[in-house]
NUPAKOL-786442 format. One record per atom (N, C-alpha, C, O): x, y, z; residue in one letter. Coordinates in steps of 0.02 Angstrom, whole numbers, padded with zeros to 5 digits, always signed. Example, Ala and Ser with C-alpha at 12.3 -4.5 7.8 and 13.67 -1.06 7.14 Angstrom:
+00660-00284+00390a/+00615-00225+00390a/+00660-00165+00390a/+00712-00166+00423a/+00642-00112+00354s/+00684-00053+00357s/+00645+00002+00394s/+00670+00057+00402s/
***
This chain:
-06228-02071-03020x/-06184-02013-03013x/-06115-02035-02991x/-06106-02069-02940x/-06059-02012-03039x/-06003-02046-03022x/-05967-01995-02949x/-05993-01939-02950x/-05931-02001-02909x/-05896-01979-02845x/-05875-01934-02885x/-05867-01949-02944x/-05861-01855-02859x/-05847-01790-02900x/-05769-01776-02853x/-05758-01806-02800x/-05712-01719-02887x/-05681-01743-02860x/-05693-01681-02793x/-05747-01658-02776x/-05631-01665-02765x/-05660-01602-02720x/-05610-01578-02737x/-05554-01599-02751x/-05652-01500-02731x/-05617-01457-02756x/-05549-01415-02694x/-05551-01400-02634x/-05482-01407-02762x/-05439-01378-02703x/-05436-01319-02684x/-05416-01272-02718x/-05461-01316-02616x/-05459-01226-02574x/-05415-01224-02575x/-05373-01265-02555x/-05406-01140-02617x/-05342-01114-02607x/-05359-01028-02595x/-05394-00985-02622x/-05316-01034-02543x/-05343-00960-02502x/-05316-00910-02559x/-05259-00903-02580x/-05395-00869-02581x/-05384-00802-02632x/-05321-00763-02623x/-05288-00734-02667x/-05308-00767-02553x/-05245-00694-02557x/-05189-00725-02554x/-05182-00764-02507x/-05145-00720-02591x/-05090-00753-02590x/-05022-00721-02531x/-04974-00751-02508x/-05038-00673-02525x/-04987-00618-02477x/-05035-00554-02412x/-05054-00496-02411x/-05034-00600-02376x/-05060-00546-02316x/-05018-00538-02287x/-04987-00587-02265x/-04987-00442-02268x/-04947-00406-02214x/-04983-00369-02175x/-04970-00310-02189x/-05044-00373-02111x/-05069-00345-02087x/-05126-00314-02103x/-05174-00339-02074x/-05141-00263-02142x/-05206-00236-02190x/-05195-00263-02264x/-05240-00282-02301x/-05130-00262-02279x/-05115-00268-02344x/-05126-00311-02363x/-05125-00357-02322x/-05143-00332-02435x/-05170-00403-02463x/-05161-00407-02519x/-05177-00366-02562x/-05135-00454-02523x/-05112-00479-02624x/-05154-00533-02634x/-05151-00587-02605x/-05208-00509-02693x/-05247-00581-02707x/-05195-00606-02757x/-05156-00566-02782x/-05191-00713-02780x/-05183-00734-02832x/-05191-00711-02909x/-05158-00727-02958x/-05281-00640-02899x/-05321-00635-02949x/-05257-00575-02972x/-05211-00574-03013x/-05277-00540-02934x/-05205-00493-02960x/-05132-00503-02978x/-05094-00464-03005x/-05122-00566-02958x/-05042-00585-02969x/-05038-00610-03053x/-04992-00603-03093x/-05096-00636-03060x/-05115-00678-03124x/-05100-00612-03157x/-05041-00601-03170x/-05150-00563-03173x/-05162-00525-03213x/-05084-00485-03226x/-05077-00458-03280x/-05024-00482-03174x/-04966-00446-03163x/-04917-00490-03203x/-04870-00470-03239x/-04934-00547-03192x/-04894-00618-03231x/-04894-00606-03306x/-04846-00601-03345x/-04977-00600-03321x/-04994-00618-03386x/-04951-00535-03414x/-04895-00548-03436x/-04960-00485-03416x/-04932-00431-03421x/-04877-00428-03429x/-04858-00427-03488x/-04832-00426-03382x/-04751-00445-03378x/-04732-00481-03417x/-04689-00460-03456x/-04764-00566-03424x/-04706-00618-03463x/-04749-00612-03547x/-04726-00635-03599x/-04818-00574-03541x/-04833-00572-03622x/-04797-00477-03641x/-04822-00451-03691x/-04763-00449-03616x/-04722-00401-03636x/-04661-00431-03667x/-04644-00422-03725x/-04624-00475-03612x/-04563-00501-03633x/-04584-00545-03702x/-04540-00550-03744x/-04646-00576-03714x/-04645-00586-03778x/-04645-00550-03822x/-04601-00543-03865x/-04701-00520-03814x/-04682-00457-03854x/-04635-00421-03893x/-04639-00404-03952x/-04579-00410-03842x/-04525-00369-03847x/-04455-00444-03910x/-04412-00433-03953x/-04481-00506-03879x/-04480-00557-03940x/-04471-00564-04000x/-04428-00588-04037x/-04519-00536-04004x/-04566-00542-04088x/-04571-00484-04110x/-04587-00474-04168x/-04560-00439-04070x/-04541-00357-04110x/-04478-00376-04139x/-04474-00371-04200x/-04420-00402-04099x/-04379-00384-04136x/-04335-00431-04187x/-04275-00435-04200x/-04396-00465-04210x/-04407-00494-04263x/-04442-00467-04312x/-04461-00503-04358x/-04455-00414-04311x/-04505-00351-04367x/-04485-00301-04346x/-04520-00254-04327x/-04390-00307-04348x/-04388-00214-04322x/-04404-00183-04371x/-04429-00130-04351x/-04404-00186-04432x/-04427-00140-04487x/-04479-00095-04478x/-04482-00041-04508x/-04530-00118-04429x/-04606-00084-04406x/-04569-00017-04366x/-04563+00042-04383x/-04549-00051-04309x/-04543+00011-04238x/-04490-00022-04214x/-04474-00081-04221x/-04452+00039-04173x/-04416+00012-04108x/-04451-00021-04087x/-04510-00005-04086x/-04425-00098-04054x/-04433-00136-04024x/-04429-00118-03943x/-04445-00160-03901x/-04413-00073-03931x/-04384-00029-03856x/-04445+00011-03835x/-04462+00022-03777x/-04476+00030-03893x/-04537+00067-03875x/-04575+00042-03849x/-04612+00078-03814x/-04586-00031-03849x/-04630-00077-03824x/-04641-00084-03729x/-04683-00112-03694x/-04581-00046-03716x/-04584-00041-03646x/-04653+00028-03607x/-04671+00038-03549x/-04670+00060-03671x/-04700+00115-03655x/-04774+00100-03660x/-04822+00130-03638x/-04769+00028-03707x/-04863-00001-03711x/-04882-00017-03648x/-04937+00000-03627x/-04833-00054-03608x/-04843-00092-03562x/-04925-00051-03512x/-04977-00076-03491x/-04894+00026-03512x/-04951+00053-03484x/-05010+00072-03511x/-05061+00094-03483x/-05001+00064-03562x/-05074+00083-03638x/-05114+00016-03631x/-05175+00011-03622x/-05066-00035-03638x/-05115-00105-03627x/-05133-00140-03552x/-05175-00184-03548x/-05097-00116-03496x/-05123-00116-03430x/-05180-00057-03431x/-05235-00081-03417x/-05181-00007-03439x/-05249+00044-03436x/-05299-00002-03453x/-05334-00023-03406x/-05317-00035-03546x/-05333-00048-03580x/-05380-00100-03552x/-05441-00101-03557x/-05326-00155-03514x/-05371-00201-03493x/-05402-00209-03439x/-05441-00257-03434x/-05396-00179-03402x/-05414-00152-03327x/-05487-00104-03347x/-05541-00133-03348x/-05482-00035-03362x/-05521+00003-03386x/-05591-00033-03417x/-05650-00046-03404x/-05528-00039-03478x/-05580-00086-03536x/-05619-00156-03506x/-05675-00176-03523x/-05572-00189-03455x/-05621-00252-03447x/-05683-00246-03381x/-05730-00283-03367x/-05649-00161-03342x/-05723-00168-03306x/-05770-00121-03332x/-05815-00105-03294x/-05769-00097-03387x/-05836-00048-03412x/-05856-00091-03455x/-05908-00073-03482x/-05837-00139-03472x/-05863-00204-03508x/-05907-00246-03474x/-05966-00255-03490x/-05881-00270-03429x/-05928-00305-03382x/-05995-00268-03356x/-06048-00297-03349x/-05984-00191-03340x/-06047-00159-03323x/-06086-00171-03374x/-06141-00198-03367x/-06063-00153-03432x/-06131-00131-03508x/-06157-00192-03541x/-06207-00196-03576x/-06108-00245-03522x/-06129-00286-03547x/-06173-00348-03484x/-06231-00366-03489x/-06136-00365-03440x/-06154-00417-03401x/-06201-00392-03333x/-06235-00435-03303x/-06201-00327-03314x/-06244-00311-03250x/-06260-00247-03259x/-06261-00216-03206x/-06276-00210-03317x/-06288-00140-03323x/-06342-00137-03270x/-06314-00127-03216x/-06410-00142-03262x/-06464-00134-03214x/-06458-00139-03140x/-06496-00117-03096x/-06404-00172-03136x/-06365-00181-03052x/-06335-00100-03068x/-06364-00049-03050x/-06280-00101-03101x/-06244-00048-03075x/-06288+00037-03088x/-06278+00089-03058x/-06333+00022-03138x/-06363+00094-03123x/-06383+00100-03072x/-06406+00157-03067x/-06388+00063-03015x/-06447+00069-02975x/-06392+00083-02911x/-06409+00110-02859x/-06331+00062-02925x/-06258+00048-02866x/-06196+00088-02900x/-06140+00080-02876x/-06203+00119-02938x/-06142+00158-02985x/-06066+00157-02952x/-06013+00144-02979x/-06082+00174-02885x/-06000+00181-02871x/-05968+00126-02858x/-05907+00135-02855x/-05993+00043-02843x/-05986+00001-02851x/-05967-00039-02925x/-05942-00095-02927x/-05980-00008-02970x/-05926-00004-03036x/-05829+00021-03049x/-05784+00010-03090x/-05841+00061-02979x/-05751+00084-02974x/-05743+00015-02921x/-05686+00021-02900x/-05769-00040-02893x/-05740-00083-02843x/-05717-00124-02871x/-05737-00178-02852x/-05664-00129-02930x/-05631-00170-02953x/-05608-00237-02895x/-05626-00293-02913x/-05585-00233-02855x/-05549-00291-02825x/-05611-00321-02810x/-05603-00382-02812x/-05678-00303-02795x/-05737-00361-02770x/-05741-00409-02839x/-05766-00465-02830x/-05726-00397-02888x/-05701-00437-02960x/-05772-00410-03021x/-05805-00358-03014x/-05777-00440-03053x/-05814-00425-03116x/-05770-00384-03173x/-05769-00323-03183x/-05730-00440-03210x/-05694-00407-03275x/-05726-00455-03338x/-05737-00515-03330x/-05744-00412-03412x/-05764-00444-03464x/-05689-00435-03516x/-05648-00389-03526x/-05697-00490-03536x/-05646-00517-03585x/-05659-00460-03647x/-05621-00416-03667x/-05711-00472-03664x/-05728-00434-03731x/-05728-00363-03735x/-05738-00335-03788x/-05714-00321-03662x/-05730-00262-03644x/-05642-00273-03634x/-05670-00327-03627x/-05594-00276-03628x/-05533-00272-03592x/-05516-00296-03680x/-05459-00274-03688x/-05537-00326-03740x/-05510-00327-03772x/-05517-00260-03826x/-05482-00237-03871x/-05575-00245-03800x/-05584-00185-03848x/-05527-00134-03835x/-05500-00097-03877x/-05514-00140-03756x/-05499-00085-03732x/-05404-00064-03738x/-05369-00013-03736x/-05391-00154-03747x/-05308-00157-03798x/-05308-00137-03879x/-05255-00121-03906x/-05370-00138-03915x/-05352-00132-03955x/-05350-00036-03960x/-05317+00006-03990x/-05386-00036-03929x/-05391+00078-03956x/-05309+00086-03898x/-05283+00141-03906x/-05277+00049-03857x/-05211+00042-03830x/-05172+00037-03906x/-05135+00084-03918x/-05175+00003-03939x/-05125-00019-03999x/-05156+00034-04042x/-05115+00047-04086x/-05206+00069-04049x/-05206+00132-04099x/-05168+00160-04059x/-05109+00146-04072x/-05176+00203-04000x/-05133+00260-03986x/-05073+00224-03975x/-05084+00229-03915x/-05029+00197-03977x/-04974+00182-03959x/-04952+00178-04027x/-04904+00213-04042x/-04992+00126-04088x/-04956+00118-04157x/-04959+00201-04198x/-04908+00213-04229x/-05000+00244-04200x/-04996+00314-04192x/-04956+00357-04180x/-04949+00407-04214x/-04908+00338-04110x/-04877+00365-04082x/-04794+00353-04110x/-04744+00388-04112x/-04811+00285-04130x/-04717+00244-04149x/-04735+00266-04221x/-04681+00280-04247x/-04778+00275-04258x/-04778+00285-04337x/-04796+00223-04356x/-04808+00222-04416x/-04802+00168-04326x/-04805+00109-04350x/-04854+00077-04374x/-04898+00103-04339x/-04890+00029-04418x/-04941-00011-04466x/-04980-00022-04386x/-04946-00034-04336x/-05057-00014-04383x/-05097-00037-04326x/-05083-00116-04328x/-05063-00151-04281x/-05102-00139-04405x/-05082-00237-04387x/-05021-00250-04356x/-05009-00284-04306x/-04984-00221-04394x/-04919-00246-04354x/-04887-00244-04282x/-04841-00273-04252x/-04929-00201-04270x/-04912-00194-04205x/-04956-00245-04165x/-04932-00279-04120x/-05037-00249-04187x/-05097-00286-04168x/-05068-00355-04171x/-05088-00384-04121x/-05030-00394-04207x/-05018-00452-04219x/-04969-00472-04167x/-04968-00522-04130x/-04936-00430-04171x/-04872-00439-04103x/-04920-00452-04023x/-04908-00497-03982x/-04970-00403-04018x/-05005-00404-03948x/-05045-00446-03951x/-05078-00461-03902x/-05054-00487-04026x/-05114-00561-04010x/-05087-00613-03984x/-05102-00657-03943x/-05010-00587-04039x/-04989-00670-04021x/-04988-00689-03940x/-04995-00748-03923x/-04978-00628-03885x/-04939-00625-03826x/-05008-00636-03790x/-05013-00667-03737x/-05064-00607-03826x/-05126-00613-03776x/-05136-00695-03738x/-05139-00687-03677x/-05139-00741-03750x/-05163-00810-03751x/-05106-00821-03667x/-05118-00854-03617x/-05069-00793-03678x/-05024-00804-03600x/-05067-00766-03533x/-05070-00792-03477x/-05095-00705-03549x/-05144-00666-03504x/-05186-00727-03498x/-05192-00764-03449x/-05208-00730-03543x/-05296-00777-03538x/-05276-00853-03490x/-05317-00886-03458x/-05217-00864-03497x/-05191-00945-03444x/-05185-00911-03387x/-05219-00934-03342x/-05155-00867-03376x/-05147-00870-03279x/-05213-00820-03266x/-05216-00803-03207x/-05266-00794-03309x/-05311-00747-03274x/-05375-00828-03264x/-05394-00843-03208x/-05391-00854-03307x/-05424-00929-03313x/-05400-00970-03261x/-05440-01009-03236x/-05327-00969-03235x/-05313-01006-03175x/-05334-00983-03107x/-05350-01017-03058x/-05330-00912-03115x/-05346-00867-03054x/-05428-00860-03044x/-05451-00850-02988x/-05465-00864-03092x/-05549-00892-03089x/-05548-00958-03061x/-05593-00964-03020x/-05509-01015-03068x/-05513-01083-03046x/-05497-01053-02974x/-05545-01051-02935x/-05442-01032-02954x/-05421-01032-02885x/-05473-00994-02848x/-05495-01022-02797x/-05504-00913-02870x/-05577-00899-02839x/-05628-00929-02831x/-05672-00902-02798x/-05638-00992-02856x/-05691-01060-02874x/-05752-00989-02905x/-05803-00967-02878x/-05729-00976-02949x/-05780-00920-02994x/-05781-00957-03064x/-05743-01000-03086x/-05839-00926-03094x/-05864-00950-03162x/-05852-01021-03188x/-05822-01039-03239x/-05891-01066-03130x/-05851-01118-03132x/-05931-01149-03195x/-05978-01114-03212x/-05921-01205-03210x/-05951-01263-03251x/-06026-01249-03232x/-06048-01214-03186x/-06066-01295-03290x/-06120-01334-03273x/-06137-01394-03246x/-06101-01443-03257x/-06192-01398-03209x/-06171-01476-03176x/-06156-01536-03221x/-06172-01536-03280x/-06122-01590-03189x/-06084-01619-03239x/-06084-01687-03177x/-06030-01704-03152x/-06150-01722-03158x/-06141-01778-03125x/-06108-01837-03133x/-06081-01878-03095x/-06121-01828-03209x/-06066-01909-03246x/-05997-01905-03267x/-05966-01957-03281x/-05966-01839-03272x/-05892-01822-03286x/-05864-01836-03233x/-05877-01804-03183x/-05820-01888-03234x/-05760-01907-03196x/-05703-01847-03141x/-05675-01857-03087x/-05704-01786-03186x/-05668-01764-03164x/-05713-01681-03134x/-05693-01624-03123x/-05776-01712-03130x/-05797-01650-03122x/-05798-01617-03019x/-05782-01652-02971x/-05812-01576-03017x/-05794-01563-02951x/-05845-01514-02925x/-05876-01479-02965x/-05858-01507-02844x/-05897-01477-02806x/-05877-01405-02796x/-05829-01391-02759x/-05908-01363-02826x/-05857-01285-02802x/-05897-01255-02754x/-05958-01253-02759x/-05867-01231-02709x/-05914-01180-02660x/-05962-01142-02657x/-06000-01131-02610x/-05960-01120-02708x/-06009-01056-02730x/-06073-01088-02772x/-06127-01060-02778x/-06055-01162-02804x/-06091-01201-02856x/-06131-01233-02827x/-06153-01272-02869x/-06161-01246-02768x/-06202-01277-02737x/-06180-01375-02730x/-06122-01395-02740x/-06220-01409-02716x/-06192-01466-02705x/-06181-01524-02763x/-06161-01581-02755x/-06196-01496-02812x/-06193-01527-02899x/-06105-01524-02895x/-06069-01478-02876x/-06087-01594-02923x/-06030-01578-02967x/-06025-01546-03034x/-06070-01559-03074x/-05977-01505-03054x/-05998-01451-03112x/-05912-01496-03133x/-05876-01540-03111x/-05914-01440-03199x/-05867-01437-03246x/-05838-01424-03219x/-05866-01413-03165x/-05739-01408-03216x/-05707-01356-03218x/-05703-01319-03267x/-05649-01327-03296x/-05743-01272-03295x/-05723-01250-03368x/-05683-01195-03369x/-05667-01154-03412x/-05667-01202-03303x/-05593-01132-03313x/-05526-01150-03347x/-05480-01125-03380x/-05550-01221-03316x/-05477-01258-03338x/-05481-01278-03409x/-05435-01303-03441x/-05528-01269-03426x/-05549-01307-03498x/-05537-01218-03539x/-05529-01218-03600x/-05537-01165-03510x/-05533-01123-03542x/-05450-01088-03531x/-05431-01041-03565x/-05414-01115-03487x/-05336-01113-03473x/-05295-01157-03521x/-05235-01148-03533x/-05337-01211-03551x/-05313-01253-03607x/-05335-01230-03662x/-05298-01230-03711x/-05386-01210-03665x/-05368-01178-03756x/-05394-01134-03772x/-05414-01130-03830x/-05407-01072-03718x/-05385-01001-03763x/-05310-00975-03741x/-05277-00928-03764x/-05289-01032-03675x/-05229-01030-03657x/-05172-01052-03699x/-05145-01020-03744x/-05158-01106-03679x/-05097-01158-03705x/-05117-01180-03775x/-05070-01190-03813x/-05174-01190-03797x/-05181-01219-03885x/-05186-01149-03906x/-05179-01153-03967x/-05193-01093-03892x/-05207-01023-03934x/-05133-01008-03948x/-05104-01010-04002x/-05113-00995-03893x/-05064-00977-03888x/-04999-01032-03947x/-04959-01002-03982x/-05002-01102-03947x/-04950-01122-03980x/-04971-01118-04066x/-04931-01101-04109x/-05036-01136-04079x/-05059-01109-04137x/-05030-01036-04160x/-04988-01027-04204x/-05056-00992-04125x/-05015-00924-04139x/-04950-00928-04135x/-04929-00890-04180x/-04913-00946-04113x/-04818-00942-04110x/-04804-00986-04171x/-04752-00982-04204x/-04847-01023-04183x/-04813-01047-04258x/-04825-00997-04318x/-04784-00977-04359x/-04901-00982-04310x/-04916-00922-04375x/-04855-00868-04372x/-04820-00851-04419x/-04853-00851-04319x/-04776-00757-04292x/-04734-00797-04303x/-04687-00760-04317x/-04706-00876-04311x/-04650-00866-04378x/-04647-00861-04437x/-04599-00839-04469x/-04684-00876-04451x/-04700-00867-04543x/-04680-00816-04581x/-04728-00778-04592x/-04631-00799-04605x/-04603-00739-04654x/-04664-00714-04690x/-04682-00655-04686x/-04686-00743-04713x/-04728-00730-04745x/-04797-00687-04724x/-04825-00651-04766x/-04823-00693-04654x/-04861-00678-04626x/-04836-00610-04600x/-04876-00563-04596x/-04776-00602-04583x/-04745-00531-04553x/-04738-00486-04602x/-04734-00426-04589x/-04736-00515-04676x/-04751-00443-04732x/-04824-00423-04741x/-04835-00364-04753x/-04871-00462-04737x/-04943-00452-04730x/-04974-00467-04656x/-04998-00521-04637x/-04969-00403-04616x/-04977-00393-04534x/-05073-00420-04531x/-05116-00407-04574x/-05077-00439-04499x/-05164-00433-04475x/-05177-00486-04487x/-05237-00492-04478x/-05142-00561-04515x/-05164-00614-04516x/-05172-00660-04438x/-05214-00695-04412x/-05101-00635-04423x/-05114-00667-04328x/-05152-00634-04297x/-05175-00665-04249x/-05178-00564-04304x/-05222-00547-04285x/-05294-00553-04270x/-05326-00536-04221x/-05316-00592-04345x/-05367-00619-04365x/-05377-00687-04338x/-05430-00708-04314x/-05317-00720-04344x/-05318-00785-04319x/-05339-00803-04230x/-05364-00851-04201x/-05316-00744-04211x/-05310-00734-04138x/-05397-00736-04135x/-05422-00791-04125x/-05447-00669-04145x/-05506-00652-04147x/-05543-00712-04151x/-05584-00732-04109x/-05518-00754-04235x/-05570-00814-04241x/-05550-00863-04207x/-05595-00905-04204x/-05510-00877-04182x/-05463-00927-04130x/-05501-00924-04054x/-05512-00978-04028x/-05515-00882-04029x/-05508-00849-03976x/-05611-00876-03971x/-05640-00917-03936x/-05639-00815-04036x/-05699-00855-04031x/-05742-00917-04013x/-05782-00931-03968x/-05709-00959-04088x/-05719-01000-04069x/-05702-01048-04012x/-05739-01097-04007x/-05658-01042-03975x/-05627-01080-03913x/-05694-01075-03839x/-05716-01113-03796x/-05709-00978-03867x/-05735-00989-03798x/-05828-00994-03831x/-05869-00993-03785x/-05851-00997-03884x/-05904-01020-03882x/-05924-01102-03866x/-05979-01120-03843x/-05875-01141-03880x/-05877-01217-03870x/-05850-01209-03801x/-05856-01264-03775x/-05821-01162-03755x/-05831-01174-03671x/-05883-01174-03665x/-05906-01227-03643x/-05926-01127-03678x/-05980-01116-03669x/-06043-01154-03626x/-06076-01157-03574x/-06029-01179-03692x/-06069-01256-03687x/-06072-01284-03641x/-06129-01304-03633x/-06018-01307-03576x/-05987-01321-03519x/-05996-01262-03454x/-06014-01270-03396x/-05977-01208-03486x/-05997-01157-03421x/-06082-01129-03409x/-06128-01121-03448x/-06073-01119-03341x/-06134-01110-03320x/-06135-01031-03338x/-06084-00998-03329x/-06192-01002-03362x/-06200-00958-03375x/-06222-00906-03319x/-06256-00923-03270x/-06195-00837-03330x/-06196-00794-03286x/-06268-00783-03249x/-06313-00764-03286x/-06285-00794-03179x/-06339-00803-03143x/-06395-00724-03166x/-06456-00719-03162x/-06356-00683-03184x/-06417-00606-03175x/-06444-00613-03256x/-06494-00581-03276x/-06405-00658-03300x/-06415-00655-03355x/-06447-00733-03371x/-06505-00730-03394x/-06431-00775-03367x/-06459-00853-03396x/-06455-00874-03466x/-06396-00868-03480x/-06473-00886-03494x/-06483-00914-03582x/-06515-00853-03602x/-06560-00826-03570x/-06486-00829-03661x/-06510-00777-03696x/-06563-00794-03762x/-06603-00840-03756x/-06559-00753-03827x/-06589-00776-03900x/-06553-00842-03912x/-06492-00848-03906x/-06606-00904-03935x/-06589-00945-03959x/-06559-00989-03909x/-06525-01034-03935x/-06560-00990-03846x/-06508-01026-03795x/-06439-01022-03794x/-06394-01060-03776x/-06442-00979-03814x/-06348-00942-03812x/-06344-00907-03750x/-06398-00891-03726x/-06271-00886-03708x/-06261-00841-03669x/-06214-00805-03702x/-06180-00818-03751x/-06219-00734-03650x/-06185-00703-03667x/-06118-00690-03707x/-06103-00651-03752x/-06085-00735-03674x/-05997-00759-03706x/-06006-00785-03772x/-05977-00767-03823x/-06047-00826-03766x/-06065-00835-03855x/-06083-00796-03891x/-06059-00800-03947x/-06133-00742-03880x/-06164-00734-03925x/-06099-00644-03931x/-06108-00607-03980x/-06056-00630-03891x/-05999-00584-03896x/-05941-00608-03953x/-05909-00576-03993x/-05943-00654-03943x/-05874-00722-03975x/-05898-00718-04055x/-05857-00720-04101x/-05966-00713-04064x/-05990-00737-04138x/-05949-00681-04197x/-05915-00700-04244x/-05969-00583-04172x/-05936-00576-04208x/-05869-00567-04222x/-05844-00543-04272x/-05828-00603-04142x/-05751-00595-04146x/-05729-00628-04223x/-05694-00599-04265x/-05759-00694-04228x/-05757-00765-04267x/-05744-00727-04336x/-05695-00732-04371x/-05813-00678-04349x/-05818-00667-04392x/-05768-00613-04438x/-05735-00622-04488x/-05779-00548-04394x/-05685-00506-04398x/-05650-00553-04408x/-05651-00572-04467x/-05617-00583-04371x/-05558-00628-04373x/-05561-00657-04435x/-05508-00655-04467x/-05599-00678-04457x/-05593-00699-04523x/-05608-00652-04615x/-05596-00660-04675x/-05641-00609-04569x/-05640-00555-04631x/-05544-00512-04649x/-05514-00495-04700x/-05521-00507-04546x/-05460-00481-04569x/-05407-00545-04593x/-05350-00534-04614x/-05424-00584-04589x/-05385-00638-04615x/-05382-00631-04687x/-05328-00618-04712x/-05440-00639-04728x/-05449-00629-04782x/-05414-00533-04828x/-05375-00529-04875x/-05440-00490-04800x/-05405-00435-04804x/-05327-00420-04792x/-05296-00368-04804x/-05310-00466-04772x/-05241-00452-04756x/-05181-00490-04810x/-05129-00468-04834x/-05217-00555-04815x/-05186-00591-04882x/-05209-00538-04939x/-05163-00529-04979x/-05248-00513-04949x/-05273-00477-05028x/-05206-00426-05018x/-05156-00430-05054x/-05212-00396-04985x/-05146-00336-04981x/-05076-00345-04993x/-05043-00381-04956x/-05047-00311-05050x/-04986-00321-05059x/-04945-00312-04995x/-04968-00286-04944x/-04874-00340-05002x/-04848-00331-04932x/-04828-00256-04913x/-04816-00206-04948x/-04828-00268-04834x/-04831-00220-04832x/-04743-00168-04834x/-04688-00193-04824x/-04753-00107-04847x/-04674-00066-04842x/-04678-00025-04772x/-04724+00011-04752x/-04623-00039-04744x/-04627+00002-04682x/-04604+00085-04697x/-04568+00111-04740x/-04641+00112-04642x/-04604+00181-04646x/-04525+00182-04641x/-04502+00144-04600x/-04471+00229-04685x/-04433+00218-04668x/-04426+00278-04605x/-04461+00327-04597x/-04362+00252-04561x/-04379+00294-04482x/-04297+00323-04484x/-04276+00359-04439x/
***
């Protein structure tokens, strides 16, 4: 067993004034929001033809509902439904933590119906703009799991860089937060900023979209592999967990709208 490294405590709350308390976990999620708006607002107005680009200040709260909402009624139905029937009001205790990715993504996308609805605008086009920006959320919310020493790895005695987390018992594990801050983070994300230049891709909307879904998939089924699987749940059909076996049909959308989106002539915007 090679020496693991130790892991760095870093106190959850980043801002205590007396009662008041600012976790890291929340700062992440305020970060990812904020600086993937200002992208946003980017790359809109590089497709003003779709929508005001100005309108985009009004998603901000359609896709904060979205992922908040969406990522903790996700986590109930999917990851601890039998806990919370039994504890229900402990489903509104957001800050004790439990958010699902796949539930917070559903919950941006019916955000980008009513909002693309609302501007008159193509659902892809608008959808493509909020993929490209997603992959910046997913780096500082993945950093802010590392800093809770949450959802950390499987043990990992012979990895060099693997480390002791608090909560993980005395095994060195993975970091696979960090492994998931690198590439549904930083490789998603630069992959996508090259596709949102492509002229070509901005007359036929839903390809970054697609790319995002199967991108996104596949990234976090090969974490997988590395993370320890959720304790109330364990290995599911086939020795899959959960995250995988959610991810499979992202992969697969993602690549059906990939395909659907090239078949379609380009698209004409409303004129406004």
């Amino acid at each position: 067993m090679l020496p693991a490294i130790a892991f760095p405590v870093i106190d959850p709350v980043a801002i205590a004034i007396g009662p008041f308390a600012v976790r890291w976990y929340a700062l992440a999620y305020i970060a990812g929001i904020l600086i993937g708006w200002r992208y946003c607002l980017w790359l809109a107005r590089r497709r003003p033809q779709y929508f005001d680009p100005a309108a985009l200040d009004d998603f901000v709260l359609y896709a904060t509902l979205g992922i908040v909402l969406g990522g903790r009624i996700g986590y109930v139905l999917f990851y601890n439904l039998p806990y919370f029937a039994e504890h229900p009001l402990e489903a509104l205790m957001i800050w004790q933590g439990g958010m699902s990715f796949h539930g917070g993504m559903l919950g941006v996308l019916l955000a980008i119906g009513l909002f693309a609805r609302k501007v008159g605008a193509p659902y892809m086009a608008v959808g493509d703009i909020v993929a490209a920006a997603t992959p910046i959320g997913l780096f500082f919310g993945r950093l802010a799991n590392f800093v809770n020493g949450e959802l950390f790895g499987r043990a990992a005695p012979d990895v060099a860089w693997a480390m002791v987390f608090p909560r993980g018992g005395p095994e060195p594990r993975h970091p696979s937060q960090l492994y998931e801050a690198a590439l549904e983070g930083l490789v998603l994300f630069f992959l996508l900023f090259l596709l949102a230049r492509r002229p070509e891709l901005r007359e036929r909307p839903g390809q970054v979209g697609g790319a995002f879904l199967a991108g996104y998939g596949l990234f976090r089924i090969v974490v997988e592999f590395f993370r320890e699987p959720d304790a109330q749940l364990g290995f599911l059909a086939f020795g899959a967990t959960m995250g995988q076996l959610l991810s499979v049909p992202m992969v697969l959308l993602g690549l059906g709208l990939i395909a659907y989106a090239r078949r379609r002539p380009p698209a004409v915007p409303k004129p406004r």
